[in-house]
Structure formats: C-alpha cells, structure tokens
C-alpha positions as CSV (number, residue, x, y, z in Angstrom):
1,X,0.0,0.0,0.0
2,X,1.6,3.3,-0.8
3,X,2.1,5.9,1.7
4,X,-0.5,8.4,0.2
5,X,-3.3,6.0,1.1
6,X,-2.5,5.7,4.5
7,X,-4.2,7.8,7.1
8,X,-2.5,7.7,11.1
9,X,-3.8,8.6,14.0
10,X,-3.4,12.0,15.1
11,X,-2.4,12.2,19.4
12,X,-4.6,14.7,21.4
13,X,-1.6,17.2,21.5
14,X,-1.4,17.1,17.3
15,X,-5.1,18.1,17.5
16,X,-4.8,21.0,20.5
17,X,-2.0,22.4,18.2
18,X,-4.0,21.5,15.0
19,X,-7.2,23.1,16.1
20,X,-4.9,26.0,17.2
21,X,-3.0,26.8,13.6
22,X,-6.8,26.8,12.1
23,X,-8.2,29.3,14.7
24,X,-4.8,31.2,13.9
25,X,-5.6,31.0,10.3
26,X,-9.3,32.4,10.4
27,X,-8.4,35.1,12.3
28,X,-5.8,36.2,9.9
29,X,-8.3,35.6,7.0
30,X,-11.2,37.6,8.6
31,X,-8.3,40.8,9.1
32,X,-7.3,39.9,5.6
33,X,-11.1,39.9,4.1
34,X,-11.5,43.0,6.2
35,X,-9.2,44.9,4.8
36,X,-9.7,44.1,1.8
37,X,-13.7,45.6,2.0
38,X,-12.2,48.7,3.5
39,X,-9.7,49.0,1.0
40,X,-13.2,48.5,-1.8
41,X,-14.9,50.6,0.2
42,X,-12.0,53.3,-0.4
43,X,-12.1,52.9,-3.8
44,X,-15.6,53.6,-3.9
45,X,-16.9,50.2,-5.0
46,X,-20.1,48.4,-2.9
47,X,-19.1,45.3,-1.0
48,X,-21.7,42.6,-0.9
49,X,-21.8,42.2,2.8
50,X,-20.0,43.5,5.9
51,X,-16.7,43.0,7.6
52,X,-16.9,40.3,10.6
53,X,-16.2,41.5,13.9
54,X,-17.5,39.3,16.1
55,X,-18.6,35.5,15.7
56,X,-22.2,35.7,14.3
57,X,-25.2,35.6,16.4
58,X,-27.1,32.3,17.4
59,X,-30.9,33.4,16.1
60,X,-33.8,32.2,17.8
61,X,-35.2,30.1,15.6
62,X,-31.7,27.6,16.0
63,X,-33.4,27.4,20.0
64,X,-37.0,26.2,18.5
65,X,-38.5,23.5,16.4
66,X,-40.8,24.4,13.2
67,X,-44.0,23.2,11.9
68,X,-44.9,19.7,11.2
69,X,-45.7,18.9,8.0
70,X,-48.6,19.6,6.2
71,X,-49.3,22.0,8.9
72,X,-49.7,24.4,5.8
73,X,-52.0,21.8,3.3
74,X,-51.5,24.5,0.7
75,X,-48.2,26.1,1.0
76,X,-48.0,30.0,1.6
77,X,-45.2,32.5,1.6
78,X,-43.7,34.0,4.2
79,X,-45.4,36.2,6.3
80,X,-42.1,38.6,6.1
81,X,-43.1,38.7,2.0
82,X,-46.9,39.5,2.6
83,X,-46.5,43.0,1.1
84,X,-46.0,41.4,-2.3
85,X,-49.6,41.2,-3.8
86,X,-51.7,42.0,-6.9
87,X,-53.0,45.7,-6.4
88,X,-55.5,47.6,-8.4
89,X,-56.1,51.1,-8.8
90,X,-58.7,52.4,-7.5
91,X,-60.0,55.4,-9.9
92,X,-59.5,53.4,-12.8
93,X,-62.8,51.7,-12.9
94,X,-66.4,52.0,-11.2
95,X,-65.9,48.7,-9.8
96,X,-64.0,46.0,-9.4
97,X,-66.2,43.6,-11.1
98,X,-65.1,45.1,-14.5
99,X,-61.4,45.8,-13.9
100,X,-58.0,44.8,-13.4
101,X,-55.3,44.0,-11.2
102,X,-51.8,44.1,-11.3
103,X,-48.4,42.1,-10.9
104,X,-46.2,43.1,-8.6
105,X,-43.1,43.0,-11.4
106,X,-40.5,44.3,-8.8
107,X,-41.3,42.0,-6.5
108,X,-40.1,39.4,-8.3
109,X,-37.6,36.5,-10.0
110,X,-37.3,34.7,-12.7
111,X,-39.8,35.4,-15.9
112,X,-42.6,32.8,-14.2
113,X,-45.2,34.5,-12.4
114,X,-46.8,32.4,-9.5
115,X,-50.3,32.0,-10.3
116,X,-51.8,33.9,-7.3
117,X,-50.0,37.2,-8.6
118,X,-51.0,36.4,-12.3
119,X,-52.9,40.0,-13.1
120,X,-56.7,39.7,-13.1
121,X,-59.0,41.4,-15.5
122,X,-62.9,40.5,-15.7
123,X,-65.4,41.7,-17.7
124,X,-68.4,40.0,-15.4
125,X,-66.3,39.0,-12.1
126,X,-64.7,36.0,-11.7
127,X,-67.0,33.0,-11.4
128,X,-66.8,29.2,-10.1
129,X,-67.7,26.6,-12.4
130,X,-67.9,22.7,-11.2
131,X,-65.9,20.5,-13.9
132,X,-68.0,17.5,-14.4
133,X,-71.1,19.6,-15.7
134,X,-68.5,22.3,-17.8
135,X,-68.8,21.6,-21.4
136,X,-67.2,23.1,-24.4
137,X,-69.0,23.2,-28.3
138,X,-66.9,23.6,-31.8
139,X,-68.9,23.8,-34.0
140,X,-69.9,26.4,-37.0
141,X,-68.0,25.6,-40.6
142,X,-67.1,22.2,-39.5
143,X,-67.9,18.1,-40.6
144,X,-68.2,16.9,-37.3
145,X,-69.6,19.3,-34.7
146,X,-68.8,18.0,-31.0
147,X,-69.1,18.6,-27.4
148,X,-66.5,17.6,-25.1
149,X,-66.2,17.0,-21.4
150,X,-63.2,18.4,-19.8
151,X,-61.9,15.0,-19.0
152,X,-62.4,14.3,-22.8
153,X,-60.0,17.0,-23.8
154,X,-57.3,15.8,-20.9
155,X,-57.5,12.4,-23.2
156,X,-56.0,14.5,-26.2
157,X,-52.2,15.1,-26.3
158,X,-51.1,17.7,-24.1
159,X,-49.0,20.4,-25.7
160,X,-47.1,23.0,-23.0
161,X,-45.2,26.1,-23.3
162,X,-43.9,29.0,-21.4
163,X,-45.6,32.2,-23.0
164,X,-46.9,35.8,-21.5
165,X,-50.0,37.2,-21.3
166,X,-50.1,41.0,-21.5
167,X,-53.6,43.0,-21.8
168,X,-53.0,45.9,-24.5
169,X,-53.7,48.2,-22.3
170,X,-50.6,47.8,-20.1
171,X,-49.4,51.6,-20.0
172,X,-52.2,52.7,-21.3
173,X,-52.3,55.8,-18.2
174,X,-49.2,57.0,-19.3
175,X,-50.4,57.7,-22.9
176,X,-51.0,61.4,-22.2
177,X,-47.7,61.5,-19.9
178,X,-46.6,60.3,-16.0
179,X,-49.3,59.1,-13.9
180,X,-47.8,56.3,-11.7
181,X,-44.9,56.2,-9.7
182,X,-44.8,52.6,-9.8
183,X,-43.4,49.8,-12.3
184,X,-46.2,47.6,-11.0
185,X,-48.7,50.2,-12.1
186,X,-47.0,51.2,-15.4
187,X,-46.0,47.6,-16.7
188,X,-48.4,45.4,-14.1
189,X,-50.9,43.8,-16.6
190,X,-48.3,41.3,-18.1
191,X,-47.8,37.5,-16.5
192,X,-45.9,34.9,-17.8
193,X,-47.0,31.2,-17.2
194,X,-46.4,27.7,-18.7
195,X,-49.8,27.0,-19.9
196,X,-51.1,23.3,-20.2
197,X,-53.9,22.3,-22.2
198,X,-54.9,20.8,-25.7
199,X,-53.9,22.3,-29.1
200,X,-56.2,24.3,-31.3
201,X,-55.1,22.1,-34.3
202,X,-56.2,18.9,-32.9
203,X,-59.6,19.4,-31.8
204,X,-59.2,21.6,-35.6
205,X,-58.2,17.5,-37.1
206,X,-61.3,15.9,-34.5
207,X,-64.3,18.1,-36.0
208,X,-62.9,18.7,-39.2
209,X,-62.6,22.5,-40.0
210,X,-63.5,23.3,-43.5
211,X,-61.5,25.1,-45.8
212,X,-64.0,28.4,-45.9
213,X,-63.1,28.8,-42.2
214,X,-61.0,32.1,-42.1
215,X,-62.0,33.4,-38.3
216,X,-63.1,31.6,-35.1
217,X,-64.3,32.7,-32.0
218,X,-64.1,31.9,-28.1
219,X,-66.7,32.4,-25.8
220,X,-66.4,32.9,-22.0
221,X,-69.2,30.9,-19.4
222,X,-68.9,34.0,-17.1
223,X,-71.4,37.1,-17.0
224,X,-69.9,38.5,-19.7
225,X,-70.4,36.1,-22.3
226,X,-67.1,37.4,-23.7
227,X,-66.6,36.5,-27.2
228,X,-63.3,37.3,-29.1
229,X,-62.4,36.5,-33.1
230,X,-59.3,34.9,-33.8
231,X,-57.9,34.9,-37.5
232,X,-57.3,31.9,-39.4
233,X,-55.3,32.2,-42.9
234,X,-56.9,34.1,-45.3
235,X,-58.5,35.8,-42.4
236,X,-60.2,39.3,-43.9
237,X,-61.8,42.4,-41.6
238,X,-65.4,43.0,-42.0
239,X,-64.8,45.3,-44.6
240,X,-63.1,42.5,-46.5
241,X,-59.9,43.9,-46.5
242,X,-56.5,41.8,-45.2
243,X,-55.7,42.4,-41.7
244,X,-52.7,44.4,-41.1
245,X,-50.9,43.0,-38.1
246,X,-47.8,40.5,-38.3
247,X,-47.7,37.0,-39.0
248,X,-51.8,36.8,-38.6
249,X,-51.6,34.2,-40.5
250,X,-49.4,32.1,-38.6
251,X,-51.5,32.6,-35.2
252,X,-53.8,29.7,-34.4
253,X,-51.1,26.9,-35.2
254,X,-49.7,27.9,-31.2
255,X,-53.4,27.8,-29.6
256,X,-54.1,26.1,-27.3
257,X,-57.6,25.5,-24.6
258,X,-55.6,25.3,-21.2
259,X,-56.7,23.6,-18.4
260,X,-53.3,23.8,-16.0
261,X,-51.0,27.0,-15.5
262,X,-47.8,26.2,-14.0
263,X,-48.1,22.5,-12.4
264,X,-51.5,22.8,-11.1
265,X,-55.2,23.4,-12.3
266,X,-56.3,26.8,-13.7
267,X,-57.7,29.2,-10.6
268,X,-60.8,30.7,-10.9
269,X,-59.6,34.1,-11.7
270,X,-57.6,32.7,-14.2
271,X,-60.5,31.0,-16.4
272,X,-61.0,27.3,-14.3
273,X,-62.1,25.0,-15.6
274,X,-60.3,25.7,-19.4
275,X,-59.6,29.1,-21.3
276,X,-57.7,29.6,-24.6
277,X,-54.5,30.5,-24.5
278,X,-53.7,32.8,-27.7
279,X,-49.8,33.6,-27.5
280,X,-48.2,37.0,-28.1
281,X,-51.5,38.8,-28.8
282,X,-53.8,40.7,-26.5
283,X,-54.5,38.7,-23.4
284,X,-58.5,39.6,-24.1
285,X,-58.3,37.2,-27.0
286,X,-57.6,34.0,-24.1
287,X,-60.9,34.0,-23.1
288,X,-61.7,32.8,-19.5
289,X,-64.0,29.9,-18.8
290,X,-64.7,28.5,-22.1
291,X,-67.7,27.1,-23.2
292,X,-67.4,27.5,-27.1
293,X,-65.4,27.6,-29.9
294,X,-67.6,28.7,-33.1
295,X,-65.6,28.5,-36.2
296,X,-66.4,31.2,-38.9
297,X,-65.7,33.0,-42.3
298,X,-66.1,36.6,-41.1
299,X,-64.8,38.7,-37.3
300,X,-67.7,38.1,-34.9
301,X,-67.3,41.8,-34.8
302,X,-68.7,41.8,-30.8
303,X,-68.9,44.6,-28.7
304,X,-65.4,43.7,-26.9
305,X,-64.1,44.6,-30.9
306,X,-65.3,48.0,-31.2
307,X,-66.1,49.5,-28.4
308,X,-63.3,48.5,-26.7
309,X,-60.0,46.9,-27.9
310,X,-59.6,49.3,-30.9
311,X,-56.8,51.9,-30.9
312,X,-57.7,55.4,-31.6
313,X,-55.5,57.5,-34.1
314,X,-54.5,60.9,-34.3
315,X,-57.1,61.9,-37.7
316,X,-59.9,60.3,-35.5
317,X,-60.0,56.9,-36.9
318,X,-59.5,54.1,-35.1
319,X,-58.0,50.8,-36.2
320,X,-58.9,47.3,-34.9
321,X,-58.2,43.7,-35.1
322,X,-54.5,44.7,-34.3
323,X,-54.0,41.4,-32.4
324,X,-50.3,41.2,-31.7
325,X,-48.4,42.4,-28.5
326,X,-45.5,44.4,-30.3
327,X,-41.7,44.1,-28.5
328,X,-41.5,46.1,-25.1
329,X,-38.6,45.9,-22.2
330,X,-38.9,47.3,-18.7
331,X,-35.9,47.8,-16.4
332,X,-36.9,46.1,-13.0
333,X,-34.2,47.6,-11.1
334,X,-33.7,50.3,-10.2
335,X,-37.2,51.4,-10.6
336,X,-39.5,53.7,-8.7
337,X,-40.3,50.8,-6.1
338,X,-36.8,49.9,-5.7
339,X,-34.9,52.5,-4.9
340,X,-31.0,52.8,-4.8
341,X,-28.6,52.3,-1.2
342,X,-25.4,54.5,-2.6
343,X,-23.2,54.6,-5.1
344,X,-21.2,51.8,-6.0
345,X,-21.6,48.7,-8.1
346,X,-25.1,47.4,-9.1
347,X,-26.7,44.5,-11.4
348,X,-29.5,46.7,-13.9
349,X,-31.6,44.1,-14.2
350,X,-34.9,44.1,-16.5
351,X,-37.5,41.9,-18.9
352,X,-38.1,41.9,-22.5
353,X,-41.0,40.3,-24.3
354,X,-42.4,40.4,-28.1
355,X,-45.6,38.9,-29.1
356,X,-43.7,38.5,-32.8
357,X,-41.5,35.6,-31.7
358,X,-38.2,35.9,-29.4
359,X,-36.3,38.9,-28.5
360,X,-33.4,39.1,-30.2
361,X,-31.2,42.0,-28.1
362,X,-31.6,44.4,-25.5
363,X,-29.8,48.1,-24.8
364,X,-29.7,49.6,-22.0
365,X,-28.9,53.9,-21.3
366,X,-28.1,55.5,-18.0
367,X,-27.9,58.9,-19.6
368,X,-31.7,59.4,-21.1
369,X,-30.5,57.3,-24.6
370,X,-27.7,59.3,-25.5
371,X,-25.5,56.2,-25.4
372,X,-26.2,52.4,-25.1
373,X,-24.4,49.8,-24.1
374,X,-26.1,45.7,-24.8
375,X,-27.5,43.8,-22.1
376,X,-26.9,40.2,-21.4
377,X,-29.4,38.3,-22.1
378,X,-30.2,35.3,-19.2
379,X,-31.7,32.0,-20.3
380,X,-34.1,30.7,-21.3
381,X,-35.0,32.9,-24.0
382,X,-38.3,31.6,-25.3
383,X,-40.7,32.5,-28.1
384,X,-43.2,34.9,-27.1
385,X,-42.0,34.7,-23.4
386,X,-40.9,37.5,-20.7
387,X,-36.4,37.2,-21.0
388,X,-34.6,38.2,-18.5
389,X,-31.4,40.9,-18.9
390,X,-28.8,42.1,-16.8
391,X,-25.7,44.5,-17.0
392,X,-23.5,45.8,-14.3
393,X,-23.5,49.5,-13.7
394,X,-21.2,51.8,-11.2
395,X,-23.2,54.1,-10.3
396,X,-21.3,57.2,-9.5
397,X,-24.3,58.7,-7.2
398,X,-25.0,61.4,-9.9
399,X,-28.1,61.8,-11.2
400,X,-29.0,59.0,-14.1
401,X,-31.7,58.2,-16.8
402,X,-32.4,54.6,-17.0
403,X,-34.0,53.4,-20.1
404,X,-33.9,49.9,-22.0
405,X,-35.0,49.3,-25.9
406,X,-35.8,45.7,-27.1
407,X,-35.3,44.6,-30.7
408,X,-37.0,41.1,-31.8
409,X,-36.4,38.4,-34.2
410,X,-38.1,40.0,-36.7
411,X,-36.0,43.1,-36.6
412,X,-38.6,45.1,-35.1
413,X,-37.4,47.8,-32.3
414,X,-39.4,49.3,-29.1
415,X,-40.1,53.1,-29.9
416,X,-39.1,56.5,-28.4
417,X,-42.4,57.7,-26.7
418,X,-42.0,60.5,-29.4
419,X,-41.9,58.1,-32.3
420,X,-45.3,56.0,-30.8
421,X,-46.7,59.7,-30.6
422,X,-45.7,60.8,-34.0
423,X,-47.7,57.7,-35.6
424,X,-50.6,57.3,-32.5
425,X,-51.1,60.4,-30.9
426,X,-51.6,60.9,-27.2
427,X,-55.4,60.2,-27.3
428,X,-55.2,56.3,-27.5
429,X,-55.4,53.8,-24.9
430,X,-53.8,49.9,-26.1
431,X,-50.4,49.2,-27.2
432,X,-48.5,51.6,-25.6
433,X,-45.2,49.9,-25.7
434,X,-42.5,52.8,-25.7
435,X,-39.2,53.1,-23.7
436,X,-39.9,53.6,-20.4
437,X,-37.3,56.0,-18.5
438,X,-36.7,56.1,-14.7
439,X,-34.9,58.7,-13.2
440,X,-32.4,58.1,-10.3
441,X,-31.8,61.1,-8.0
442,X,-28.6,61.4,-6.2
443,X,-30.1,60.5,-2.5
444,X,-31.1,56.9,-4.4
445,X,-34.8,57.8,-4.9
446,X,-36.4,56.4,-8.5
447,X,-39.1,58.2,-9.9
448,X,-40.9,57.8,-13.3
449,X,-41.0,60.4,-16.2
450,X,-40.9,61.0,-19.7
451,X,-38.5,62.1,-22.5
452,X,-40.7,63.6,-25.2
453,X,-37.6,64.7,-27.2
454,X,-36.0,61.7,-27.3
C-alpha cells in the first residue's frame, strides 16, 4: 500500500495544536477579508456584505423546532413577504367587477409568475364553475360538430409552453404623460405562465374545420359572455380587406384550450375550468371559462371589438383587429419601487417580451439614450415569453436616466415615446409599448417620467 493511502492517527496534543494553527488561520483571514472591503470601500466600490467583527449571532429560531408537515396543506409565503400582492387602482374603474389588477413585477424573480400574482382582469367577475357539468361546443364551418367534457379533452395530447399574457392596455395611463410612480402600475398587466392544455389544431383535425373557415371565436361561461375573433389564414376584416398585423396568418397553429397554468389546475380568476391561451397577442383574445369555440368565415365583430380593444389614431379613426403584443422591455431595477442604497456597483436588471417571436437584443442607457451599451441576455430565452437581462453599472451617485430598448427576431425595435406619438397620438389607450425612463436622483430615490424629445 503506498504511503498516500494511509491515514495515522493524530495524538490529542497534534489536534490541541492543529485546532490552534486553524483558529490562527481564520483570524488572519477575517483581518485579511477585512481589509480588503475597507480597501473597496475606499475605492468607492459596494461590498456585498460587511466586515466580521464578532462571531455571528445564534438566532432564535436555532433554539425552537418548526411546523410539522402539512401543517400548511396549501403552502404560503412567508409572512415577512406578505406585502407582495396584486394591487388595483382604485380610480380606474367604477368597480371591481369590470377591472384589473396588477403584478407586482419588482417583487419578483425569474420570468414565471406564480399564479396567485398572475394580473386579473374580468369583464363579469370571476365566477366558479364545477368541472364535471363544464362543457365546451366547436362547431360552426365544421364536418363533425362536437361537445366535449373536460376529462375528454385531458384524453387528447397535451402540448405546453412558457408564453406571456399582456392586456394591450398595459401603460395605457401613461399615454397622455406620468401618472404612476410605480413599475407595478406602469407595466403590471403582463404575466408569464407555462400553460397546459390541448392544441387548437387537434380538436381543428377531430371536427374537421372546413376550408372556408378564415375566423373563429371563443366564448367565456362568465357574466360577460365574452366573445373574441381569432384569424385563421386568409382571415379578412369586416370590410373585406387583409388584416394588417404581423404574421396573422401564422397565429392559431400555437393555440391552445388550457386547463393547468404552471403545475397545477387553472384558478378561478384565471379562467377554471379551461380558457384559450392565444400567445403574443392581447391577453382579451384568451378568453376565460370557455364554453365554445364557433368556427367562422367573417370577425364576430362583438362589442369587446369595437367598443373596446380598438386603438384610436390621431385623424380620429381608429384601427382594430390589431392582435399582436409588439416588442417592449422594462428595467426592473432600479425602478421607482426599488430605490438605490449609494453609489457603488449594481446588477440593472430588467424583462423583455415580443408577441412576434423571441427577443433578439436588449440596450440599455443611463444617460436618457444618449448612449447604449447591450445587455446580457439570461436563459431561457423563449418564443413569445418575458427574457430576462442584466448588465452591471457603477453608479457614481449622480443623477442617471435609466431606459432599456428591445429589438425582436423579426428586426422590429421598441419606440421612443416620441416616435409612438408621431404615428398614434396621445389620445389612445392599447399598445402603448415605448421606452420607459426612470430617473435616479442622487439620494437613491427612482421616480418615473418622460422624454418627449427623445
């Protein structure tokens, strides 16, 4: 046996002096580490922590023992996290019956949003519907029209994916300039979920969709009855004339009738039983509780289509049927809700998403867009899915104008607020998807504004 294989016995007095050489070597270590964050500290960099002084302190909860499990059947989070909740604004609607909610982006991590902060919005309240008596129709310009029980679509392959779902009208109080010192009320009405369900195309391949089929429409089991038209190819306005958003063409193939949102079964507010899920467009087209699909050669054309959902522009008209999210990026942090602790170094951290596919690159400006520098972008970068970028900044304590700009796959890149004016006005309400600027004042504080010459 060689000699490097053997282990001997160590006498009491090797371990008193062994035990000694190590304590020895700490202590130096600690003075080392120590000086070395007063000598960063001196340079003006941020340490990620504090010099040790004393051994650290035995907390209470080392003295106690915890719950037993399933004390919580349903796990919660911490009590210490409680403030981080969906919030609505108050003045923004009559009531909360018709009205929205939002996500508490700063709050969190990651691009998936836990599904009790997913944003709400209702048109008729959300509602509780018992699965075994649930049924969904699809029917209209079809062979075979059919009725199914939501354990008969569980039966059908199950296709998943990570997308977002962002209501158009996200930003939509900062068309006429600042309203909301907040990034959960400026950029709130966006979630992002892995979605669980059947695809479109195979209950499409069970009823047999005929080829004069060019529009179909879901429609919602709640109080609202709300009914939405999706295109299929060929898909023409009322009017008869092509519709003009990206790809429309190409939109149905990723639909899907959900009936799970991130491991577990849809919540109430977010359309139990089963909803569509129609990625990258407006989140109104997903419509909650389902209860029929209706398959069509013209728009529905429903209330929900022109009196709402239509974008208003600046010689009066107003366009519609403009389905697709377009690219828009948000810096997380700093932001107005979390504010900066003194100069030094920092991680500007923020999300991207396009409803036209994945996001290609992000830039990022501390100086209101005079110069740019690219973010990293973090994985998973997914198609029509929030992405997550970073990039480190030393902050010198001055005043700076954080902005970030997003350009997609398809070469398309997030407007100036004055370039959305130009071509929208200020009067409209959906798709307001321009850079979004936060100023950081020299005590740390983050407020919102705008840069109309930019």
């Amino acid at each position: 046996m060689s000699e490097k294989n053997i282990t001997m016995p160590v006498s009491a007095d090797e371990q008193v002096n062994s035990n000694q050489t190590r304590r020895s070597f700490l202590r130096k270590s600690v003075a080392v580490a120590g000086g070395a964050v007063i000598a960063a500290a001196a340079a003006g960099r941020a340490s990620a922590g504090a010099q040790v002084t004393e051994p650290l302190a035995i907390p209470p909860t080392n003295k106690i023992l915890g719950r037993g499990v399933v004390s919580v059947p349903y796990g919660l989070p911490s009590k210490y996290e409680a403030h981080v909740v969906r919030r609505n604004v108050e003045w923004l609607t009559p009531d909360t019956i018709a009205s929205i909610s939002f996500t508490p982006l700063q709050d969190l991590e990651g691009i998936i949003t836990p599904n009790g902060l997913h944003f709400e919005r209702y048109h008729g309240g959300a509602v509780d519907i018992d699965p075994s008596t649930h049924r969904l129709v699809v029917h209209g310009l079809v062979d075979k029209p059919m009725i199914f029980t939501i354990e008969d679509l569980k039966r059908f392959p199950q296709k998943a994916a990570f997308w977002f779902l962002e209501c158009p009208a996200n930003g939509a109080m900062e068309w006429r300039g600042v309203q909301m010192d907040s990034l959960q009320f400026t950029h709130g009405m966006i979630s992002c979920s892995e979605w669980i369900g059947v695809s479109l195309l195979d209950l499409m391949k069970a009823v047999g969709v005929k080829k004069e089929a060019t529009w179909f429409y879901g429609e919602g089991a709640d109080g609202a009855a709300l009914q939405r038209s999706v295109p299929l190819p060929g898909a023409k306005d009322q009017f008869g004339k092509p519709l003009p958003e990206f790809d429309t063409n190409e939109i149905y193939k990723d639909v899907i009738v959900a009936y799970a949102q991130n491991g577990e079964a849809l919540r109430p507010e977010n359309g139990y039983p089963i909803r569509l899920i129609v990625p990258g467009c407006e989140a109104n087209l997903s419509v909650k509780y389902l209860r029929r699909i209706k398959f069509v050669d013209k728009p529905l054309v429903t209330y929900q289509e022109t009196r709402h959902y239509t974008d208003g522009m600046p010689d009066g008209r107003f366009r519609q049927y403009t389905l697709v999210n377009e690219a828009n990026s948000v810096v997380t942090f700093p932001c107005p809700d979390k504010k900066m602790s003194g100069k030094g170094s920092y991680e500007i951290r923020g999300l991207a998403w396009t409803g036209r596919g994945k996001v290609k690159a992000v830039d990022v400006s501390v100086d209101g867009g005079k110069t740019w520098k690219e973010a990293k972008l973090l994985d998973p970068v997914f198609s029509k899915c929030l992405t997550r970028f970073t990039l480190p900044w030393e902050w010198d304590g001055k005043e700076a104008l954080v902005m970030s700009r997003v350009t997609d796959e398809t070469g398309y890149v997030q407007p100036t607020l004055r370039q959305l004016r130009e071509q929208r006005g200020s009067n409209s309400i959906y798709h307001k998807n321009s850079i979004q600027t936060w100023k950081v004042l020299p005590n740390g504080e983050v407020h919102n504004v705008q840069i109309e010459n930019l």
